[in-house]
Each structure stands twice: as structure tokens, then as C-alpha cells.
N, C-alpha and C positions, 0 to 999 in steps of 0.2 A: 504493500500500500504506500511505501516511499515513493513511489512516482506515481501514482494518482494526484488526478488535479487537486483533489482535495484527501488530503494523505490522512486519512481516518479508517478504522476498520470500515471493512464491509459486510453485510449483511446477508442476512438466509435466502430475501428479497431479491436481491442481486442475482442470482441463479435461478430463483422459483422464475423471474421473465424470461429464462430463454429453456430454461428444462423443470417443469410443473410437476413432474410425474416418478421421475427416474433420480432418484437419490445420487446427490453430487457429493463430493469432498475430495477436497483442497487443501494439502501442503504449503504452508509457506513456507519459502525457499530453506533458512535455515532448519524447519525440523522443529519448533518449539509451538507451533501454534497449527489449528486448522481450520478448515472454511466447510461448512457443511448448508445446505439448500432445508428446505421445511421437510422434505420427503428422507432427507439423509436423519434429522433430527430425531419424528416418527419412528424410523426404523428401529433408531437408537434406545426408542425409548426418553430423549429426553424431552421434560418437563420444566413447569416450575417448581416440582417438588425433589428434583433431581439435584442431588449434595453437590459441594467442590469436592473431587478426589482430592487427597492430599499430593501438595507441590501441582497441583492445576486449577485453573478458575472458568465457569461455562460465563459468558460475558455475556448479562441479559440487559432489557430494555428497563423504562420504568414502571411496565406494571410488572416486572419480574420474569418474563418470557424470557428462552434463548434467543440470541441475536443471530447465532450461526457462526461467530467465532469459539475456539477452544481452544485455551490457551494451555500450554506447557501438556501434564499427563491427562489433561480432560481432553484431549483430542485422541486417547485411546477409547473415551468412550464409545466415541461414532468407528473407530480404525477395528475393534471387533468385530462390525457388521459390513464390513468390505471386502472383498474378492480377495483370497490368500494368494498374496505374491511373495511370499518365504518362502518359495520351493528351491528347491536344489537346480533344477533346472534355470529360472530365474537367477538365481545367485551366478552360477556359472558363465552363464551367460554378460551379467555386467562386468563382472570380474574380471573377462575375458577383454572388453572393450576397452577395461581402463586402463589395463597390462598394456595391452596394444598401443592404446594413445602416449600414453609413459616413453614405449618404447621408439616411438615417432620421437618424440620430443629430446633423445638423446639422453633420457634418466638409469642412474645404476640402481637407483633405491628410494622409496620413499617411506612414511610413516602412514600409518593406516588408524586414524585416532578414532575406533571405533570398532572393534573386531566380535561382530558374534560366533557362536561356535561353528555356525553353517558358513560363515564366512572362512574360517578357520578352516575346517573342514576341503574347503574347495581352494582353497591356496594349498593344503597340503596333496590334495589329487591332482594340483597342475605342476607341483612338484615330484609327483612320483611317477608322474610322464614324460620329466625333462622339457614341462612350457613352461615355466616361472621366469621370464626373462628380466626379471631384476631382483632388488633385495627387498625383503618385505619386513618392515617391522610394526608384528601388530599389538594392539593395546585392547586387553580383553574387555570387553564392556557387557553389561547387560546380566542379570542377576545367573541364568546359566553359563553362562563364560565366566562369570568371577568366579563363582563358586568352584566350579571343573578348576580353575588353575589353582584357585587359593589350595586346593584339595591334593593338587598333583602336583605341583612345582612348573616352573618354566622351562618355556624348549628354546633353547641358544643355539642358534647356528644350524638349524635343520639343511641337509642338503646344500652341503659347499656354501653355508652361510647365506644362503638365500632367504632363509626363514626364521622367524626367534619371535617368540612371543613371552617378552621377561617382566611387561607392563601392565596397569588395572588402569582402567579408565574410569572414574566416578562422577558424576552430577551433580555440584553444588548448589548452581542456581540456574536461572533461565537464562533469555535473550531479553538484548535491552532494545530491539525492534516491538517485543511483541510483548515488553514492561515485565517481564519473567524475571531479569538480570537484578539482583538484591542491593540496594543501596541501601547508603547509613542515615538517608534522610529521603523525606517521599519523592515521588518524582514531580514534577514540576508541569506538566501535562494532564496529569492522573493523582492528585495529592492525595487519593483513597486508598494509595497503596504503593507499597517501596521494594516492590519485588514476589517471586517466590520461590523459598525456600525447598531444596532436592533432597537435602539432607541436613540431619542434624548434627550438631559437634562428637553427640555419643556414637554415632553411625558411621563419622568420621574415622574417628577414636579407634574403633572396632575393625574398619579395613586400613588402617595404617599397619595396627601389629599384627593381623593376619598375614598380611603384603610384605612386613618389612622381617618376618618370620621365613617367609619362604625364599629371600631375597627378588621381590617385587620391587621395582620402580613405580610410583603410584600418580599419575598424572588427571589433574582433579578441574575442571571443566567450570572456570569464575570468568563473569562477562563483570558484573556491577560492584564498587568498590569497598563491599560489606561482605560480599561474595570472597574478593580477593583477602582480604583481612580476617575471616575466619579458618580460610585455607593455612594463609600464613602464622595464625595464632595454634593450629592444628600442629604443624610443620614444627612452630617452637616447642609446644606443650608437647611434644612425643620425642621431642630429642632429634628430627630426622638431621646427622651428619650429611655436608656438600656432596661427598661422595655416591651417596644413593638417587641425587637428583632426579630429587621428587620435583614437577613441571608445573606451573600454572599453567593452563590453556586458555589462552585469550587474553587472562588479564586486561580488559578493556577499559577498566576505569578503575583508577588508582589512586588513595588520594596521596598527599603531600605526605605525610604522615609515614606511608606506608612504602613509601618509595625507597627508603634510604632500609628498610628491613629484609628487602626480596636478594641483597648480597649479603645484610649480613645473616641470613641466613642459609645462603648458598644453594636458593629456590632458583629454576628455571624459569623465567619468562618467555611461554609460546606466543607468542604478536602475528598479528594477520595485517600489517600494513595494505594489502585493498580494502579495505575494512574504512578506510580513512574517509574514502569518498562517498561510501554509503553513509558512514555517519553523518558526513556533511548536510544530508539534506535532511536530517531529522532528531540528532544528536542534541544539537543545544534544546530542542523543542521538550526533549525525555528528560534532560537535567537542570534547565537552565544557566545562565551565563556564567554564576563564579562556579560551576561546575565543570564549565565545560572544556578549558587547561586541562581535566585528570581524563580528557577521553584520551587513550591513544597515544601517551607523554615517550613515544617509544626514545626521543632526543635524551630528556631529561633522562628514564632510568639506563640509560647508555654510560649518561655521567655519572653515574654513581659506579661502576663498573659492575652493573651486574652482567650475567649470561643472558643473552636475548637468541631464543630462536625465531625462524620467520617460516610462515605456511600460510596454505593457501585457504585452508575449512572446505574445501569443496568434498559438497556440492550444497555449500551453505552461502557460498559464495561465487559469482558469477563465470569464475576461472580456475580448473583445476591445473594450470602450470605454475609450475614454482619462479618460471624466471620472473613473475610481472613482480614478485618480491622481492626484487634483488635490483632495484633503481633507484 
């Protein structure tokens, strides 16, 4: 909805004009929010008497109706009543596409921030055919994939180093397109609300020393700068040494404060520098003005010397090459 003429969610409305009948829903790009039509809604079941799952909000009118957005885990509500695309076939199939595009592009390896087990599964079946043409490193996500590794240990170097899956991927907070991303004060657009929460410090707690038990790198997914600050308070309270480099992903909004803690702590910052230009057109709008310096300070925490990596989020983000991040 950032480049809509008028950059406001949209509605169940919106879809009931051109398909009345046939239940729609819609992904927004990054994955944190969805767009569902009156007939998707019905299907679902939802109501006005239909709760927030916990860490999602159903965003209604004001007589309390759904609008047809679903933010964060309430767009699983309507994503059960939709045609199963997790097959093995499916998976293979993209998997094959993006190797491929990779391999156009001249890449030895990239990082996979997001590895389910069928995803896992089908990197290890195109490695025991000799098609894996680069390096994969993936980051187990999703409650059966954490659980299978935290359970079995990590694979390092599967097939001539092609493969290693030594990483947990967790969810702290949302996206700060779709107001999910947790800030330390309301947002400035939406002052009903400062985010939502993926997890709790205890849940944190709990896959830190599971993780750092089985020698896990634990790379933890903070867009808003309350987000980044309870990672980083995680990171102190558990002892994690530089050496296990445990990641911020995103780290999107930072504040002053918390700038000078990500070295001395010896935390990774993953940065999405294309990221810069989407914010631009609605960024200061979610924080306002004296907030809007801690979007994206990639300069500033440079100077402090901490570690900065840079990616691309795709397909969260309009380009899956890594060079557009490297200008």
C-alpha cells in the first residue's frame, strides 16, 4: 500500500468489486500481513467475535467488523482455508528457480534466513544428485525445524561444504510497513498501538540455551527499536560471547541509546540497505520526525565499529541480488 495514491490499508471491499464470489487473499510482499475479500473472510470463519491470535491483530472497522486486512499470525487465520502449496513438488520447484537465478548472477553462496524442514529436505535431495550449484546456508525456522535441530545438532559442511544448517531463526516482532515492528513508544500514525510482540523474553530465554547448548548461532528477526533492544538485552542477560555471533536481522530502527551496545556486545547487524527507499515513502509517517534519524543509521552504527552484514530479504523485498547492496 506504499504506493497507493493514498497509502492506507485496503479493504475486503476492494476485491469483493472485481471477485464477489471466489474467496481472495493476498500476501503483502514482506510476509507479515494479508488481504483477504468478504468470501475469503466467511470461509475463515471470521467474525466480530473472532479473538487477536497472539503476536497478530484482525484490523476491523468501527462497528467492529473485519476490514480484510490481517496482520502479523492472524493472516494464518484465513492461510488454513487456502489451497496447500507446501508440497514437495512446489518447494522443488522454486528452489530450483532460485539456485538457477543465483547461478546467472555469478553467486558461490548465499544465506537462506528462513529454512523449513521441507525446504531443508529439498536442498538436501539436490545435493545428493550433484544440482546444489552453490553454498547454502540455512537458518532453521519454524517450530518443526527448530525443534528437529535443537533435538539433533547441526549439519556443517554437508557435501563438499555446500550445505550447513548451524543456525535458529526466531521472531521477535513484526514489520514496520504493516505496524507489527515493536517500538519503545506508539507509532505516530497508529498511536493505538507500538507494535506486536512474537515473543516473549522467557521464550527468548529458553531458545538461547537450547541453541547455544547445541552450539547454535541464533539469529533473531527485530524490525522496531524495542524489538532490537530486547534482542540485545537477551544477548546481554544470557552471557552470549562475540564468538557465537548471534545476528540481529534487520535491525531497522535503532535508537541512540542502543547503538553504541550492538559492538559492545559483539551482536551482528543484518541491514537491508534497499530497504532505505521503501522507507522513504512511509517511514517518517510510522515514527515520526525525531524518530526518524534511528531508521536505517547503517553510517552511524559503522562508526561505532560494529559488524554490519548486508542482504537483500527477498522476496520481502523487490530484488533478490545481493549486488544492489553493495553501492
Amino acid at each position: 500500500e506504499g504506493f497507493f495514491d493514498v497509502p492506507d490499508y485496503p479493504t475486503a471491499a476492494d476485491i469483493d468489486s472485481v471477485s464477489p464470489d471466489n474467496p481472495v487473499f493476498l500476501r503483502r510482499i514482506g510476509g507479515h500481513s494479508g488481504w483477504a475479500n468478504s468470501a475469503a473472510l466467511d470461509a475463515a470463519g471470521i467474525d466480530q467475535d473472532t479473538p487477536d491470535p497472539d503476536g497478530g491483530m484482525v484490523v476491523r472497522d468501527s462497528n467492529g467488523d473485519a476490514t480484510g486486512m490481517l496482520l502479523e499470525t492472524a493472516a494464518d487465520l484465513v492461510a488454513v482455508v487456502t489451497p496447500d502449496t507446501d508440497t514437495p513438488e512446489y518447494t522443488e520447484r522454486y528452489i530450483r528457480a532460485a539456485l538457477d537465478q543465483y547461478r546467472r548472477w555469478g553467486l558461490t553462496g548465499v544465506h537462506d534466513a528462513g529454512s523449513s524442514l521441507r525446504d531443508i529436505a529439498t536442498l538436501k535431495k539436490l545435493l545428493e544428485a550433484d544440482e546444489l550449484p552453490l553454498r547454502v546456508y540455512s537458518m532453521a525456522q519454524g517450530d518443526a525445524a527448530v525443534q528437529h535441530y535443537l533435538a539433533n545438532g547441526p549439519e556443517i559442511g554437508l557435501g563438499d561444504d555446500r550445505l550447513t544448517i548451524r543456525s535458529i531463526k526466531i521472531m521477535i516482532d513484526g514489520a514496520l510497513g504493516a505496524r507489527g515492528a515493536e517500538l519503545s513508544q506508539p507509532y505516530s500514525d497508529a498511536p493505538e498501538t507500538s507494535g506486536l510482540q512474537q515473543m516473549s523474553d522467557d521464550e527468548i530465554d529458553v531458545i538461547f540455551a537450547a541453541a547455544r547448548g547445541q552450539g547454535f548461532q541464533v539469529n533473531g528477526h527485530v524490525i522496531g527499536d524495542y524489538g532490537v533492544q530486547r534482542l540485545l538485552d537477551a544477548i546481554e542477560r544470557n552471557a552470549v560471547p562475540a564468538d557465537e555471533r548471534f545476528r540481529l536481522e534487520h535491525a531497522s530502527i535503532i535508537s541512540p541509546a542502543n547503538l553504541p551496545r550492538i559492538v559492545e556486545l559483539g551482536a551482528i547487524a543484518s541491514m537491508q540497505p534497499v530497504f532505505i527507499g521503501e522507507y522513504q515513502r512511509w517511514g517518517v509517517d510510522r515514527v515520526g520526525d525525531e524518530r526518524a534519524p534511528w531508521i536505517l543509521p547503517i553510517r552511524d552504527l559503522l562508526a561505532t565499529g560494529a559488524r554490519v552484514a548486508t542482504s537483500t530479504d527477498y522476496p520481502a523485498s523487490d530484488s533478490g541480488d545481493p549486488r544492489t547492496t553493495l553501492n
